[in-house]
N, C-alpha and C positions, 0 to 999 in steps of 0.2 A: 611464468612470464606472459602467459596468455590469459592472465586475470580470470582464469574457471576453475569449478570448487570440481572436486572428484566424490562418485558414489560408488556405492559396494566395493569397502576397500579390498574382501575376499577375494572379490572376480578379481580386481586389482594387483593381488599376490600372484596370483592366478597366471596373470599375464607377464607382471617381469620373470616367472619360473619358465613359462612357455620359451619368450626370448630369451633365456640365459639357455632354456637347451636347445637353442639352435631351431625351434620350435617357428611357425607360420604364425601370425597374432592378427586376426580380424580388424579391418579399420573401415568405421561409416564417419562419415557426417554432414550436418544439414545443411552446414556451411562452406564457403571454397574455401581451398589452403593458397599457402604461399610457400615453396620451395619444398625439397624433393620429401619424398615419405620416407620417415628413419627405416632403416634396414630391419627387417623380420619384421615390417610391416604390409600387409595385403587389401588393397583398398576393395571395400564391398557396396553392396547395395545397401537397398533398407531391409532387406529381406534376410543380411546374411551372405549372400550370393558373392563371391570373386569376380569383378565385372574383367571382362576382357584385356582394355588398356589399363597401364599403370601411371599414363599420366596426369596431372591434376585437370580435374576440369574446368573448367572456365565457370566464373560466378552462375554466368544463365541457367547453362545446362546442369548445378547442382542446385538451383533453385525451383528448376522445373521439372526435375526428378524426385524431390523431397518434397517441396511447397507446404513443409513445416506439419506433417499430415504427423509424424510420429509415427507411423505406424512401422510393425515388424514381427519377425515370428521367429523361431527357432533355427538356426541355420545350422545344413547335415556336412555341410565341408569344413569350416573350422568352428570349432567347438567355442574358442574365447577369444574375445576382442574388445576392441576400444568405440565406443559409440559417444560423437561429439554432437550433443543434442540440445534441447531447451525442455524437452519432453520425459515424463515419468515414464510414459509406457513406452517407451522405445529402447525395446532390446531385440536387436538383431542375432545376436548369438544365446547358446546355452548359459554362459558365461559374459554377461555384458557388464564392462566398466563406462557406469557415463561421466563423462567430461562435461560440466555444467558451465558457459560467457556466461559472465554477466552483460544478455543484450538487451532485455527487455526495457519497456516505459511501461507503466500504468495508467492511464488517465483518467483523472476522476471531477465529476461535478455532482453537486448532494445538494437538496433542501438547508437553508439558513438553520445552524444552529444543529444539525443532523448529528444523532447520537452517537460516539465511539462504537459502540458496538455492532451497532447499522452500517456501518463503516466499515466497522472489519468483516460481519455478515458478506457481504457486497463481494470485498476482496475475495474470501473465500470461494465464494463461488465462481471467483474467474478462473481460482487454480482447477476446482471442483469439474468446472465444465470443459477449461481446454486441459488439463494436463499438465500445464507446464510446470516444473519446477519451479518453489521460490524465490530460493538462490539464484534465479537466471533473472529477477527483477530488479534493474542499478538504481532505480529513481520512482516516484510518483509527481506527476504531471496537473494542474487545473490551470483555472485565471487567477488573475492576482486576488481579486475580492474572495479567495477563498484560503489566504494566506496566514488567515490566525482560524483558519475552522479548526474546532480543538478535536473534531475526529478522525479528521483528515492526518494531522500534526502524531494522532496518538498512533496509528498504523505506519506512517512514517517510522516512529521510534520503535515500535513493535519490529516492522521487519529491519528495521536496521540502515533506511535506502534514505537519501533526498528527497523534500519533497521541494519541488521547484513551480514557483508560479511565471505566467507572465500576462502582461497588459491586454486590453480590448485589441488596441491596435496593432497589434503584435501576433495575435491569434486570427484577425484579420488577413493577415498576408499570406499565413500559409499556404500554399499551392494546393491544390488538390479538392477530390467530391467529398464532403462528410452529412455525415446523417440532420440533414435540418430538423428545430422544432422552434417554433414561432414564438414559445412561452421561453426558451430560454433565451431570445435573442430582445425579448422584450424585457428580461432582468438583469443581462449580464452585456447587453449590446453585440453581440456575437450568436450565430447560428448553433453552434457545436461548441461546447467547453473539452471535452475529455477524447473528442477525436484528436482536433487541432493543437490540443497542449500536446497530445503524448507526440503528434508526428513531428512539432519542434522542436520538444526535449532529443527528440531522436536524432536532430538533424535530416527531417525529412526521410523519416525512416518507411519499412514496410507496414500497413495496417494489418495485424492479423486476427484480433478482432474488433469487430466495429461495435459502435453504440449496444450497449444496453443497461437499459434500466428498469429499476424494481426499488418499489419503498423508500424513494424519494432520493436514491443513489444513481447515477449513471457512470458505467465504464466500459473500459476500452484498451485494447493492449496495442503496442508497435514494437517492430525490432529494426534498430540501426543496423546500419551498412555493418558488418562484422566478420573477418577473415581468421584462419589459422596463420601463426605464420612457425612455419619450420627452418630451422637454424642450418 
């Protein structure tokens, strides 16, 4: 119901055995929830840790405890649990089931004509360098002039996500600071291509990483506003 793919189905078995015996089941994640945490659930840190209160936090304070760092280590109080992440390395417990939203954007601006494979190179390394899962990617973001780049189109169909373009004037408005460069605002009429698409496609979402480019590829990740919501 919450649109996220689940990994390590073991740990998975793992933890409905735990709550069918009456067992404590670890619960992190990088996102706030909405309504109460199901029963033989024990809300934790990223560490693992049973923080104090049991009530949900407020967006801020689980945005300024996590700030999507991933990180985590073994945790000696409960053994197995549920980890609601975007992140590979993030296992709080000995036993981590993660729970993968799809929140992510991609954003991408390339060289006219830019190879498939330079393409996917590119994407690669964004998982390569932050970690994220790919599954947690709903979309790929540019300007319109880059709406039939056939390598752009072919990573699209690779991971399986939209690729969604939009106009000069439209990447224009977006609100916010992105990384100028002079040569792309002198081919594309816009400062930024793959900051400003991803944070639209987002709806304004958070940058979490900004510009970079290599081999005639530039990108750039955001994640939308995105909550749990418990029934």
């Amino acid at each position: 119901k919450n649109n996220c793919n689940i990994f390590n189905m073991k740990a998975a078995k793992e933890v409905s055995a735990a709550l069918l015996a009456g067992k404590k089941v670890g619960f992190y994640s990088e996102f706030p929830t909405d309504g109460e945490l199901p029963e033989g659930l024990v809300r934790c840190d990223e560490y693992g840790n049973p923080v104090n209160s049991t009530d949900d936090r407020s967006e801020e304070e689980t945005q300024k405890s996590s700030d999507f760092n991933g990180t985590g280590t073994d945790c000696t109080n409960i053994d197995c649990g549920v980890a609601v992440t975007v992140h590979t390395s993030c296992n709080p417990f000995i036993s981590t089931t993660q729970v993968v939203p799809k929140c992510l954007t991609l954003g991408m601006g390339c060289r006219k004509d830019k190879d498939a494979r330079g393409i996917a190179e590119a994407a690669q390394k964004v998982l390569d360098r932050s970690g994220f899962h790919k599954e947690a990617f709903e979309q790929i973001a540019s300007i319109d002039l880059k709406k039939e780049e056939k390598g752009i189109l072919s990573l699209s169909q690779d991971w399986q996500i939209p690729f969604v373009t939009y106009t000069e004037e439209e990447l224009k408005q977006v609100p916010g600071e992105f990384t100028p460069s002079p040569f792309v605002k002198k081919i594309t009429g816009v400062d930024n291509v793959c900051e400003r698409s991803a944070v639209l496609a987002s709806g304004n979402g958070r940058l979490l990483q900004r510009k970079t480019g290599e081999n005639g590829v530039t990108t750039a990740v955001v994640a939308r506003e995105w909550r749990i919501h418990f029934e």
